[in-house]
N, C-alpha and C positions, 0 to 999 in steps of 0.2 A: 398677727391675728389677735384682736382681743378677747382676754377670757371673760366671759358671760358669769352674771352671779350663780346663772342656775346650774352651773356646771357641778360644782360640788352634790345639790339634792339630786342631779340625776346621778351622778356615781353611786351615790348612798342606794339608791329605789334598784339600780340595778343590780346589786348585792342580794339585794333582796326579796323581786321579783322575778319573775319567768320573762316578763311581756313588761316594758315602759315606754308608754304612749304621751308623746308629746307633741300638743297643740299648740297652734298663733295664727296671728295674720302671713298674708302671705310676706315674705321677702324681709321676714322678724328675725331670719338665724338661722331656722329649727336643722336646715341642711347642715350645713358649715359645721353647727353643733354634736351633734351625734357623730358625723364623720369624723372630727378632730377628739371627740372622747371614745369612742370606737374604733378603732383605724383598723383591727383586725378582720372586724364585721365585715360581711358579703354584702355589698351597698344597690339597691332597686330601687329605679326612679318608675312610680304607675304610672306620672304621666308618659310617658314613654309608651303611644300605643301598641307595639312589640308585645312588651313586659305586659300591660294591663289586658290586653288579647288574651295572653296565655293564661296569666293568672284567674281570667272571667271563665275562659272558656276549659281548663284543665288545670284547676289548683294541686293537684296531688303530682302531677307532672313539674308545675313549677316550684313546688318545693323539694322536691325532688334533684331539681335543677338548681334552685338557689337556695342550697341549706343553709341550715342557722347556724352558726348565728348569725344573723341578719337582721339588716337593716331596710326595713321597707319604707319609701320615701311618698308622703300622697296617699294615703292608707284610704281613704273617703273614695276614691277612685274604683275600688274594689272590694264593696264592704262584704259579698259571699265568703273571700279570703280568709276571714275573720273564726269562722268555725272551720277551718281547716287547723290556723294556728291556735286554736284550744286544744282541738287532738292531741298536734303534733308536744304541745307543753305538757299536756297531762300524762303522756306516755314518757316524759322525762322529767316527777315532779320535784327531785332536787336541783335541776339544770337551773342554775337564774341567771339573767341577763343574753336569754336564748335571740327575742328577737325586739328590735329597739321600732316602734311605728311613730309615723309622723303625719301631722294633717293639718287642713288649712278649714276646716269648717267643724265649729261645733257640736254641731246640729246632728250631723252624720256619725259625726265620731263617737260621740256619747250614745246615741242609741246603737251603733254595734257595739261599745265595749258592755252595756247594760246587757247587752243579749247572750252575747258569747264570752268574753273577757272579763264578769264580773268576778272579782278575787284574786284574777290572776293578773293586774295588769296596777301598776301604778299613774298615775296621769298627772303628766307634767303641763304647765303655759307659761310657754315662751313669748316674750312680748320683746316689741325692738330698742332700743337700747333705751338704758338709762342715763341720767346723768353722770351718775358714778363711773359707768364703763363708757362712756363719751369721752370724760375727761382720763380717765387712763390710758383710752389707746388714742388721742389726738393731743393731749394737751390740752392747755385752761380753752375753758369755754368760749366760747364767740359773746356775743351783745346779746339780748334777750329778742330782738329782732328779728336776727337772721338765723335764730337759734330756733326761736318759734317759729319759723317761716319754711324754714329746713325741716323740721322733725325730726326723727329720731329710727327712719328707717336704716340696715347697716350700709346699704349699697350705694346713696343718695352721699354719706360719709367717704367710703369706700375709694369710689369713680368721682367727690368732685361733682357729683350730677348739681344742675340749676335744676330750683328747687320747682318752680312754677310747670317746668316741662316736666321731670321726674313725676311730678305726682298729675300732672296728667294724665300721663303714659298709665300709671299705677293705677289711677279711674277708671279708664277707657279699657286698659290688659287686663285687671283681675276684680275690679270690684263690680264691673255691669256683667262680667261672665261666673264671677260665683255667685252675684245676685240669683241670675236666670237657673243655676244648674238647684239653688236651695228650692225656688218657686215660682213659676211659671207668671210673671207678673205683667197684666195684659196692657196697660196703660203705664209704658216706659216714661212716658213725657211728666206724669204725677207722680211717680214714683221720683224724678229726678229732684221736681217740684219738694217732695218730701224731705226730702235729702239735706235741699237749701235750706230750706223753712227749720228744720234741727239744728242745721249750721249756726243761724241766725238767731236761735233759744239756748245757744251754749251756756252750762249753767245756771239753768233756770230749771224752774220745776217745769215738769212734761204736762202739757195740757192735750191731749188728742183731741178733744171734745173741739176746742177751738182751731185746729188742723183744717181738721175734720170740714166746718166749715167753711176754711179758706180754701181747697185746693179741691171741697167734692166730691171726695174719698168718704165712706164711713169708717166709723170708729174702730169695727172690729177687723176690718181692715188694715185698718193702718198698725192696730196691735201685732197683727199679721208681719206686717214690714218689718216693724223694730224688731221682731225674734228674730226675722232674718237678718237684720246690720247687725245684731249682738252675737246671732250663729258665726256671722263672717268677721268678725273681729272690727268692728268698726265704729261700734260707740256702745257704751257703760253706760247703763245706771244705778246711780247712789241713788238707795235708798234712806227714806228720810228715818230717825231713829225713834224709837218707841220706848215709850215708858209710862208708868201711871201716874205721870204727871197731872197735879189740877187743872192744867191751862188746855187747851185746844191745841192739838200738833198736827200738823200738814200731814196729808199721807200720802203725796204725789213724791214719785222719784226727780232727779234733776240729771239730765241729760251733760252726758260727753262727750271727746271723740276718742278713739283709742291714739289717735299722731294727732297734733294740733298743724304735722304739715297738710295733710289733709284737711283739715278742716277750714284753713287759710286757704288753699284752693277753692274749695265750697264758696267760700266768701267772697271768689273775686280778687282776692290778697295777693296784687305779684309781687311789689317793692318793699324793702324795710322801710323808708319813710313812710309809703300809704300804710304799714301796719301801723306805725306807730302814732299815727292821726285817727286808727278807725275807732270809732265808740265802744267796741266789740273788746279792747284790747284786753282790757280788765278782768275779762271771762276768759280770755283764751289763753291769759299769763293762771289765769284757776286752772282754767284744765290741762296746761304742764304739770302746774303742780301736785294736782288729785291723780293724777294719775302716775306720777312719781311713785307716791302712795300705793295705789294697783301693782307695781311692775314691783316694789320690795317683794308686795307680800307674794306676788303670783312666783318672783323668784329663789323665797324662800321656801317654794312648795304649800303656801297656805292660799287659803280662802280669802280673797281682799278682806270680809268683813270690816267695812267702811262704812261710815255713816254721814249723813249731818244734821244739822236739828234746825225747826224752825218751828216757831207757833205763828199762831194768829194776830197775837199784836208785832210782827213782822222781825220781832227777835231771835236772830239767826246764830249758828256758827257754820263756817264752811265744811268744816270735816271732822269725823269723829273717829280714832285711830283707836283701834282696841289694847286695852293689858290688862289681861287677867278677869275680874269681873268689872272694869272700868272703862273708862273710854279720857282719851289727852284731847281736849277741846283744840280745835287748830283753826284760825284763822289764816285768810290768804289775801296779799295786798299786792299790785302791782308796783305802787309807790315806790320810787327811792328816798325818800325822808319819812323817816319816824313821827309818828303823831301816837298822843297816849290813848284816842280813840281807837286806836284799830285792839285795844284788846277787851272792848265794850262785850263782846261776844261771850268771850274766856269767860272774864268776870260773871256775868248774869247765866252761863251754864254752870258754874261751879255753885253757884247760890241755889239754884234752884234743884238740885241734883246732892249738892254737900257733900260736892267729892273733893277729898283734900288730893287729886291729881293733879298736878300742873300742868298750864295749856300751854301751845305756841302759839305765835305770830311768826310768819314767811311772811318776809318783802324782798326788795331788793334793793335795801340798803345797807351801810357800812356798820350801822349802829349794832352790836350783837352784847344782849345781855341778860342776865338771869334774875328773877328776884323771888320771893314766897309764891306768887302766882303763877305766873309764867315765865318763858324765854323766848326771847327775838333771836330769828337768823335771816340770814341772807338765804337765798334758797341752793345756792350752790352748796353751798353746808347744811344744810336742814338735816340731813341724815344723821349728820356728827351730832348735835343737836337732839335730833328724837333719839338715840343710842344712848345718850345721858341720863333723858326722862323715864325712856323705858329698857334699862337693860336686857338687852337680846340672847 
């Protein structure tokens, strides 16, 4: 079994809360997780309609029946449940680590713990694997192909699953049923249409406006949707970063997906060679790697606070990784050879900003080095790499 980064911050949160709630996409861990770090815990799956019957229709009975300390699995399933287990924490408030909850939608989750849970509950996001713990429980990584093409759910790893069926399944099983359970959404066929049309803007700034027009849908609408892919764990946006800079700065986020197996799905992507022919590749090799980025920070227990920068005269960096009051300019290249342009970015962020913090460049080449500006890695080591610039 491998162990997950965020294992350690939820040990710690449990020390020191009553209630630790942790969130992801579906099929990201969060079971496996808390089971293998709780194993004493009394463990309840809501979807189980059994269990989520009893708990809707006689929560004082069911906890009753399944005392804490417990693990409730599916917490969005039963969110009444929620001011039962305030009670039940406040009437014991040195008890911590009483009951561990889990959930697969945002949305839901956050507004019960704001209701009932605020103060008493830490909240954790679990995201499915990273590279790190990819190559710890399988050994060295596969090609960037099949690597991308697979994703990085644990079960798709796990069983061996082929990738193009797995993440069908994983479409069709949880993403058009949590779609419908967050919002009633009456035009499935545009909605789908939505979906590709994201797929197909990977890494690009989000333009609704122009959506909007292709598929028919309006604007507020479609803002609509994207709350819910982001409730449901299925795509990110980086926002662009802000400063009183003299120049003009973008103030459109840039779209991602949370798995780039999915998103290869989206695209039609069943073979490693058609990946690595499609135009697209260059963005979906970015959104591995910005998202690498998401999965430190959400499993060191922080806030991504990620960024990236672009102005007007179309000078960019891809990612903007926070330390302290600063940010490590990061570029990201699909390339296997080094070229001195890819750190064009680095350079002209550090000029115009006068941050004596050095940037990166991620590619996927063998060349790895340091100098006054920045440092190149390969992306399998990137981490080793950011650990250097920013000690952790």
């Amino acid at each position: 079994m491998i162990e997950r980064e965020l294992k350690s911050e939820l040990v710690k949160c449990a020390e020191e809360y009553p209630i630790v709630t942790v969130v992801g996409p579906r099929q990201s861990g969060k079971t496996t997780l808390v089971k293998m770090v709780f194993p004493k815990h009394t463990y309840v799956n809501l979807e189980q309609p059994e269990h989520r019957r009893l708990a809707a229709a006689d929560p004082k009975t069911f906890l009753l029946t399944y005392s804490p300390p417990l693990i409730l699995d599916e917490i969005q399933n039963v969110p009444e449940l929620l001011s039962w287990i305030q009670v039940a924490v406040d009437e014991s408030p040195k008890e911590k680590g009483l009951f561990i909850l889990t959930g697969s939608h945002q949305m839901k989750q956050r507004e019960g713990v704001s209701q009932s849970l605020a103060g008493r509950t830490a909240l954790l996001t679990l995201l499915p694997f990273s590279l790190e713990e990819l190559s710890n429980g399988y050994g060295p990584l596969p090609e960037r192909e099949p690597l991308l093409r697979s994703g990085f759910l644990p079960r798709i790893h796990e069983e061996a699953l082929r990738p193009a069926r797995a993440w069908r399944d994983y479409y069709q099983t949880y993403v058009e049923r949590d779609v419908r359970n967050l919002r009633n959404i009456e035009n499935q066929t545009a909605f789908e249409q939505f979906l590709k049309i994201l797929a197909g803007r990977v890494g690009q700034e989000l333009n609704l406006q122009s959506i909007s027009g292709q598929i028919g849908i309006s604007s507020p609408t479609l803002k609509q949707w994207i709350s819910v892919l982001e409730a449901s764990f299925l795509v990110f946006r980086l926002p662009p970063y802000f400063r009183n800079f003299k120049k003009r700065i973008t103030k459109s986020p840039k779209i991602y997906f949370l798995d780039t197996g999915l998103l290869c799905y989206l695209l039609d992507i069943e073979t490693d060679s058609q990946l690595a022919r499609d135009p697209l590749f260059g963005h979906i090799f970015e959104n591995m790697v910005v998202m690498e980025f998401v999965k430190h920070r959400h499993h060191s227990g922080l806030t991504p606070n990620l960024y990236f920068f672009r102005d007007h005269n179309q000078n960019e960096v891809d990612l903007l990784f926070p330390t302290g009051n600063q940010a490590v300019p990061i570029e990201i290249k699909s390339s296997r050879t080094w070229n001195d342009r890819f750190a064009k970015g680095v350079n002209y962020f550090q000029k115009i900003t006068g941050s004596a913090q050095k940037g990166m460049v991620i590619y996927d080449g063998d060349l790895e080095f340091e100098n006054d500006k920045f440092a190149s890695s390969n992306f399998r080591s990137m981490f080793t790499t950011i650990k250097k610039l920013v000690p952790q």
